[in-house]
N, C-alpha and C positions, 0 to 999 in steps of 0.2 A: 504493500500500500504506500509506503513512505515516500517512494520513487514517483507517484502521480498523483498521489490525494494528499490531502490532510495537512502538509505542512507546510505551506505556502507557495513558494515558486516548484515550478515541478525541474526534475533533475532534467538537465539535458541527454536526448537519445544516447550518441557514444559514452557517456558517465555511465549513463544506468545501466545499459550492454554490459560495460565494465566491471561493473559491481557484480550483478549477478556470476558472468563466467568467472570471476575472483571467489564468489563464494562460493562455487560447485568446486573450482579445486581445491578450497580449503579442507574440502569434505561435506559440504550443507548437501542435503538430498531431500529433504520437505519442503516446497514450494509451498504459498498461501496464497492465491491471488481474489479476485470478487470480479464480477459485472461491472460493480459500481466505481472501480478504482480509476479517476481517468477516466470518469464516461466511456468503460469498455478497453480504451487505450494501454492499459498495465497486463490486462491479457495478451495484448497482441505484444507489449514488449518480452513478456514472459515467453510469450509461443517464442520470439527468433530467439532470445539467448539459447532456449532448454533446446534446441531441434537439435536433432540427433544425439540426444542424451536424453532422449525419454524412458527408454528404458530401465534408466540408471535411476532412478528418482522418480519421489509419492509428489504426486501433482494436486492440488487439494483447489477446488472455485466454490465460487455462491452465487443463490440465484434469489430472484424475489425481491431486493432491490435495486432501480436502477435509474441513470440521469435520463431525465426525461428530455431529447433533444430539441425540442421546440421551444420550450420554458426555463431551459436548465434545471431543474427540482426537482429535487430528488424524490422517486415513487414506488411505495410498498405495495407489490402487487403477487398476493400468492395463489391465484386461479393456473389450476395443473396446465392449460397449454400454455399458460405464460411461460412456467415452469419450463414447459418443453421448448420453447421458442428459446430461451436465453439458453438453456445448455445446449444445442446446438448451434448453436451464433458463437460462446466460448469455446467449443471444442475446434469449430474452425478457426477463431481466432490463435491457440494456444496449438494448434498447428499438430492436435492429437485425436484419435476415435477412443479415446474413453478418459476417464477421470477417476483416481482414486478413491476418491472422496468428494464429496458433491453437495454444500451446506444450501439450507435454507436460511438465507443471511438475518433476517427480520421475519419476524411471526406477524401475517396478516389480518386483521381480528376482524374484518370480513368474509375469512375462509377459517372454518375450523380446522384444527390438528389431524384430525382424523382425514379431513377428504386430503390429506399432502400425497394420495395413492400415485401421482406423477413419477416422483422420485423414486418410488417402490418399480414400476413398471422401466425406469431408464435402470431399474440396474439388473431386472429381466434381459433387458437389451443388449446389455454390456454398455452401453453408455458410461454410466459409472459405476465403481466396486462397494462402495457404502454411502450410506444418506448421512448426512449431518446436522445438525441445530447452532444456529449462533442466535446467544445471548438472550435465551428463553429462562422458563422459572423451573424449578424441579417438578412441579404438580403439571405444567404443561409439555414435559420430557417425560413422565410417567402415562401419560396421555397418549402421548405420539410412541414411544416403544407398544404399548398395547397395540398398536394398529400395524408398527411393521417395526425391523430390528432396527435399533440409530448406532452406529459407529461410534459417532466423536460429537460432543458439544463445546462449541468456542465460547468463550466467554473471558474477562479481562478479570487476570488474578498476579499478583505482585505481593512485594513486602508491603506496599503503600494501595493495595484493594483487592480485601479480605473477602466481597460479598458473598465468594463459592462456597464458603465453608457455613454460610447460614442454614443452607440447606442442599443445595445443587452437589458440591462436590458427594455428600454419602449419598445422594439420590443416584449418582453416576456409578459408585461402585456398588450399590446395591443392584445395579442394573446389568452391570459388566459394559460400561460405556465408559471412552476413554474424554479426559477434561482437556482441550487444546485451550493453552494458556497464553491472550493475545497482550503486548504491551506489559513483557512480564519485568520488561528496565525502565515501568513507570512513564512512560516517553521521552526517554533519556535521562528524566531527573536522578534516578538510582542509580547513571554512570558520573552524576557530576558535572553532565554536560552541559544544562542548562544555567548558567551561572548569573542571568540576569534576565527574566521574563521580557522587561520591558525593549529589550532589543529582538525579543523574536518577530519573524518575517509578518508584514500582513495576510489573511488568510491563514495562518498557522493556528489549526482546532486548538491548540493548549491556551491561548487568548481567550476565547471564554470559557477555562475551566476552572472552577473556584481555587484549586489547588496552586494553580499559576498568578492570582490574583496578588495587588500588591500589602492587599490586608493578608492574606495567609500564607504567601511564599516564604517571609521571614521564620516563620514558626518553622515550616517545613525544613529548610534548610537547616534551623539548628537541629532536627532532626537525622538530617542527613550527615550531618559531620559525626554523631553519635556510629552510625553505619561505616561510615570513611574511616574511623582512629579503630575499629573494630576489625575491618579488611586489611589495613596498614599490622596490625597486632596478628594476623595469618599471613601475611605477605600476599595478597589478591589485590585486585581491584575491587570496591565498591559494585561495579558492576557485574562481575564473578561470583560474590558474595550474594547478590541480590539473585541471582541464576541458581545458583549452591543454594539456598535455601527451598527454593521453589521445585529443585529434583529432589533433595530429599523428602519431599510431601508423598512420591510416591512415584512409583515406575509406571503410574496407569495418568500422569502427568505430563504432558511433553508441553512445552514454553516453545512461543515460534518467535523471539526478535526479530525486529525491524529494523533497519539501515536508510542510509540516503549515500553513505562512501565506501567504499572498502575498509 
């Protein structure tokens, strides 16, 4: 996502190229992309870096929402041929005939859990290998497994946002569903990086998150030096340290970080 949505100016094409083919030789082989990244656009960057290394690597999209091109605005729509329509427009774009992993990015609350029978049937097809849920409740994951198997639910879990453990993450293991944990370095702030909100880019989503605000940054930072003198006393990064805690929760845990460099 980092590469076209979210954080202000978007990376230029050969950067982003870059990045990625640097992470696949680091060893990264879990992709994350969406519809909505880039109205579409981070698919398609993703399709040219990964070609000819699909095989190598879990390719992971989402459907359901998407920029709407006429309006630009963003649109939650979970009716099964929509469904069907956007996972075939990403598989062309990301340049592959099936998908690992295949979220339903936004729960529609004009389509119930139950009719998501779409995603049940593309992986009849081979389309893709598992269904997924991003950033639903546990009572509406207990709901949708009733009706067909879910793979993975995404949802945002860090040192600094606990909300899986209120109920979602034992909903997951008592399900045998695995938790993909998005923004698990806080959006950079648990590497240290963000050192002064008020110069981040415009358009950049952390501008209106209370956490970056100028009443509660201060707090948060003394927060994070607690984290920092802590990683310094193991000899890590902060940002290791923040990684290190979130794999020890559990091997049925995978954390997907975000980049915008190498």
């Amino acid at each position: 996502m980092n590469l076209s949505h979210g954080y202000g100016s978007i990376v230029p094409e050969n950067a982003a190229l870059r990045a990625l083919d640097e992470a696949f030789d680091m060893g990264y082989r879990h992709f994350d992309t969406a519809t909505i990244y880039g109205a579409t656009a981070n698919e398609s960057l993703v399709g040219r870096a990964l070609e000819g290394k699909r095989h190598q690597l879990f390719l992971a999209s989402k459907c359901g929402m998407a920029i709407e091109p006429e309006t630009g605005k963003r649109v939650i729509d979970g009716r099964p041929e929509t469904l069907r329509k956007q996972c075939e427009a990403s598989l062309e774009r990301l340049r592959t005939d099936h998908l690992d992993l295949y979220y339903l990015h936004r729960l529609d609350r004009q389509v119930p859990i139950e009719e998501r029978g779409a995603l049940g049937r593309l992986v009849e097809e081979g389309k893709i290998s598992g269904v997924g849920l991003s950033e639903i409740s546990a009572t509406t994951l207990r709901r949708a497994v009733a009706e067909y198997p879910i793979t993975a639910v995404q949802s945002e879990y860090s040192l600094w946002t606990r909300n899986p453990e209120i109920a979602l993450l034992d909903a997951c293991r008592e399900l045998g569903v695995a938790l993909v944990a998005f923004s698990p370095l806080g959006r950079g702030f648990l590497t240290g990086a963000v050192k002064d909100p008020e110069r981040l880019e415009e358009g950049d989503m952390r501008c209106n998150m209370p956490r970056f605000s100028a009443e509660n940054y201060p707090h948060n930072q003394k927060l994070f030096k607690q984290l920092a003198a802590l990683a310094q006393a193991l000899s890590v990064t902060p940002g290791q340290l923040a990684l290190a805690w979130l794999k020890a929760k559990g091997d049925d845990i995978i954390p997907i970080p975000g980049t915008r460099s190498p």
